[in-house]
C-alpha positions in Angstrom: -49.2 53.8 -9.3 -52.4 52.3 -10.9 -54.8 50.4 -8.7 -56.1 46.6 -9.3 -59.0 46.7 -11.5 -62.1 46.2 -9.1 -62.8 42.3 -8.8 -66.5 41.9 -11.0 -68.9 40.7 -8.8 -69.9 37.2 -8.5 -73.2 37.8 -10.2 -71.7 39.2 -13.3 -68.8 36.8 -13.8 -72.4 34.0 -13.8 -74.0 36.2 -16.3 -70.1 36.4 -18.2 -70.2 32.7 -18.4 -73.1 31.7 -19.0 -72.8 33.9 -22.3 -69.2 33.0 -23.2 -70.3 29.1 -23.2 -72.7 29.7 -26.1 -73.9 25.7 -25.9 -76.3 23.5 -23.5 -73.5 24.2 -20.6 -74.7 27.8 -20.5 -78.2 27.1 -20.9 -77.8 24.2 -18.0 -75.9 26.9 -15.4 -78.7 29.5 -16.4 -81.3 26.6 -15.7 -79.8 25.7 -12.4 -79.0 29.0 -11.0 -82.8 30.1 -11.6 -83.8 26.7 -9.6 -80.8 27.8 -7.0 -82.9 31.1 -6.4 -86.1 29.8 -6.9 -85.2 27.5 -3.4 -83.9 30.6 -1.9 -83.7 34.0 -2.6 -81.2 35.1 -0.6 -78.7 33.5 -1.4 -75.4 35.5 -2.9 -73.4 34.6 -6.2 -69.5 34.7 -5.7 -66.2 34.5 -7.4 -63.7 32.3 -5.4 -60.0 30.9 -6.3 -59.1 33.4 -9.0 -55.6 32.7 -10.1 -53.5 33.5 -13.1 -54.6 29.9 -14.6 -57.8 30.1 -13.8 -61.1 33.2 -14.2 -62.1 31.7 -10.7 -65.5 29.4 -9.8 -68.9 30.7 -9.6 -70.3 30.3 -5.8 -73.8 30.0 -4.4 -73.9 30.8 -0.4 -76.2 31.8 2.0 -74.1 32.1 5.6 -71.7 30.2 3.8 -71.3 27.9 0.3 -73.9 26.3 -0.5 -72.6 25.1 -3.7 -70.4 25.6 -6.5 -71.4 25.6 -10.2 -68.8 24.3 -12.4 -68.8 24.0 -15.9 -66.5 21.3 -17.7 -66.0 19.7 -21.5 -68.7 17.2 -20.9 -70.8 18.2 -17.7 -72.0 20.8 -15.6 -71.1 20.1 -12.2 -72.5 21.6 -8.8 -70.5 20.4 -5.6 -72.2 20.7 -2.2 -69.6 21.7 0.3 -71.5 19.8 2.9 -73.3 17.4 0.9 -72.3 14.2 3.2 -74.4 15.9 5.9 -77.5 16.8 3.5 -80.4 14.1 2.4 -80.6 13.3 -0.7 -84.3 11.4 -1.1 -84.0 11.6 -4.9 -80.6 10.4 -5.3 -79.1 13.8 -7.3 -75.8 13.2 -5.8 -73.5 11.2 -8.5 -70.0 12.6 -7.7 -67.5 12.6 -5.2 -69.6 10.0 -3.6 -66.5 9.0 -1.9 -65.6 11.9 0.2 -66.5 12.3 3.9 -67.9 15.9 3.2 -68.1 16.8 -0.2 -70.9 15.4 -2.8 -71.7 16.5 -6.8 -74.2 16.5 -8.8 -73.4 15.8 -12.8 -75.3 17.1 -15.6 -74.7 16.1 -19.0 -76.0 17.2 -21.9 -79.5 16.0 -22.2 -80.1 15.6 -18.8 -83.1 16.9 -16.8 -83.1 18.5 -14.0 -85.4 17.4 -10.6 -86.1 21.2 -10.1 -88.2 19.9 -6.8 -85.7 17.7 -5.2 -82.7 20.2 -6.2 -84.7 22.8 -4.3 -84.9 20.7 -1.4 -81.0 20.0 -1.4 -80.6 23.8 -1.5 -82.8 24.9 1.0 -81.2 22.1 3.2 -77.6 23.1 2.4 -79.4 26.8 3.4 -80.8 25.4 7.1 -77.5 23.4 8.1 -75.4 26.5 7.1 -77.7 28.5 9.2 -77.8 25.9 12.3 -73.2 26.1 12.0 -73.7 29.7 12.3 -76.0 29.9 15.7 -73.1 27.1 17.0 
């Protein structure tokens, strides 16, 4: 009997991606993941929701997700599991506005990033993570 080849860790599937993409997507999930740690530097890269159709989704957390960061054809997308509950001063959220919990941010080629007011949103996903946790 063989065992299950060891799942990579979460960091290395990031750095795995980022190279496969080859084009601004990569270069935009590099750029956003050095901002991600910049904001905090504790927080842990994941794999989540590996499945025979899919390589599985790159996860920030830090006492839980913080964010995903997805890439697509046309955008790379980072999805706040909490993002109802987070301010948003500089209005970064411009995705799944509609959803009682959930909120995205879209970056398409071209687009800059608000290093400042994405740190922010991290390091208040970080602090309302962290105040769930002591609940």
């Amino acid at each position: 009997m063989t065992k299950p080849a060891p799942m990579e860790s979460g960091s290395a599937f990031l750095d795995e991606k980022i190279l496969a993409l080859g084009d601004w997507r990569g270069k935009m999930l590099a750029r956003v993941r050095a901002i991600i740690h910049e904001a905090d530097p504790e927080i842990v890269e994941e794999r989540k929701w590996v499945k025979p159709s899919s390589a599985g989704t790159p996860v920030f957390s830090h006492a839980g997700m913080v964010c995903t960061g997805e890439t697509h054809k046309s955008v790379v997308k980072l999805t706040f599991a909490k993002g109802a509950a987070l301010p948003d001063p500089a209005h970064l959220f411009n995705a799944s506005l509609e959803g009682n919990v959930r909120r995205a941010i879209d970056i398409h080629e071209g687009d800059t990033i608000n290093a400042a007011a994405l740190k922010q949103l991290i390091r208040a996903a970080v602090a309302l993570n962290l105040k769930s946790k002591r609940k």
